[in-house]
C-alpha positions in Angstrom: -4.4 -49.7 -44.3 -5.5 -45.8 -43.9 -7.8 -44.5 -46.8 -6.6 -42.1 -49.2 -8.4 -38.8 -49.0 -7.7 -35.8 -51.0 -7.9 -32.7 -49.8 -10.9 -30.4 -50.3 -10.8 -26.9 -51.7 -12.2 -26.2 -47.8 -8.8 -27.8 -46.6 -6.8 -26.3 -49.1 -8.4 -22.7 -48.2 -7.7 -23.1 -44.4 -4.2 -24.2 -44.9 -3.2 -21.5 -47.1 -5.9 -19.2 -48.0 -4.3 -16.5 -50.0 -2.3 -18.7 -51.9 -5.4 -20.8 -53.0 -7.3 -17.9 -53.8 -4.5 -16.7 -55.9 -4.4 -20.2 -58.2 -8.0 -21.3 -58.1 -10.0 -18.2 -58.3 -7.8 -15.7 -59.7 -7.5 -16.9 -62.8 -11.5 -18.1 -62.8 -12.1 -14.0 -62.2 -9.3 -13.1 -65.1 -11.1 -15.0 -67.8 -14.6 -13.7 -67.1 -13.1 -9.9 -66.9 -11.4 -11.2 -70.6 -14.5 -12.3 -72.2 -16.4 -9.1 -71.0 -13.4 -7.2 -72.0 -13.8 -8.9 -75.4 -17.5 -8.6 -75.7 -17.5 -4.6 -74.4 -14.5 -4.0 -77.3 -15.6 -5.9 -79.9 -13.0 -8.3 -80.0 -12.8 -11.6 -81.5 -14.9 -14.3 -79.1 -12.7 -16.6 -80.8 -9.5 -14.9 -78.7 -11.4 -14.0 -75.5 -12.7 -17.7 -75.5 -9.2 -19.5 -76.1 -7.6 -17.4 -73.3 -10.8 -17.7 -71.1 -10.3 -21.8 -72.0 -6.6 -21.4 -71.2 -7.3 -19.6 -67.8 -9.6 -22.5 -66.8 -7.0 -25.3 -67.6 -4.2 -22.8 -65.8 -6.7 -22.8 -62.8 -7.2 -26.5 -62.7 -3.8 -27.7 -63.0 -1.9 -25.0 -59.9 -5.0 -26.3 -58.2 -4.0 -30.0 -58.2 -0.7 -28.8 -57.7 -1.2 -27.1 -54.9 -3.1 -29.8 -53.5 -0.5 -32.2 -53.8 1.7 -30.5 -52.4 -0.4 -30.4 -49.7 -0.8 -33.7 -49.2 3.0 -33.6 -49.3 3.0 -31.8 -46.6 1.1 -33.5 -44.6 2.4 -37.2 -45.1 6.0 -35.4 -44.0 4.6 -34.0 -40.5 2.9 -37.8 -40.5 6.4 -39.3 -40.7 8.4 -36.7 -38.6 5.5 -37.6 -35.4 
């Protein structure tokens, strides 16, 4: 029986690079422009640190997404060769 191998982020870049970049480090580059944003105005860290943490968990989860779909993808081309 084959072994089960997730993709890598490498994988995941080459097969679809813009979408990728759009899920794993856009929203990586949004909460560090927040908390700067935050820390430059003087807003609460309390605010710029929830939406930085909910940035992080956004990022983490369309990245497993998008990785399985991925693998999705690739067990169907398996099956249709």
């Amino acid at each position: 029986m084959a072994a089960r191998r997730s993709p890598s982020y490498i994988d995941l870049f080459r097969a679809a690079p813009t979408k990728s970049t759009l899920l794993a480090v856009g929203p990586l580059v949004l909460a560090a422009g927040q908390l700067a944003n935050g820390y430059v105005n003087g807003v609460s860290p309390v605010v710029s640190i929830a939406f930085a943490v909910a940035m992080v968990a956004f990022a983490t989860v369309a990245t497993d997404h998008h990785a399985a779909e991925h693998r999705r993808r690739r067990l169907e081309a398996d099956l249709e060769s």
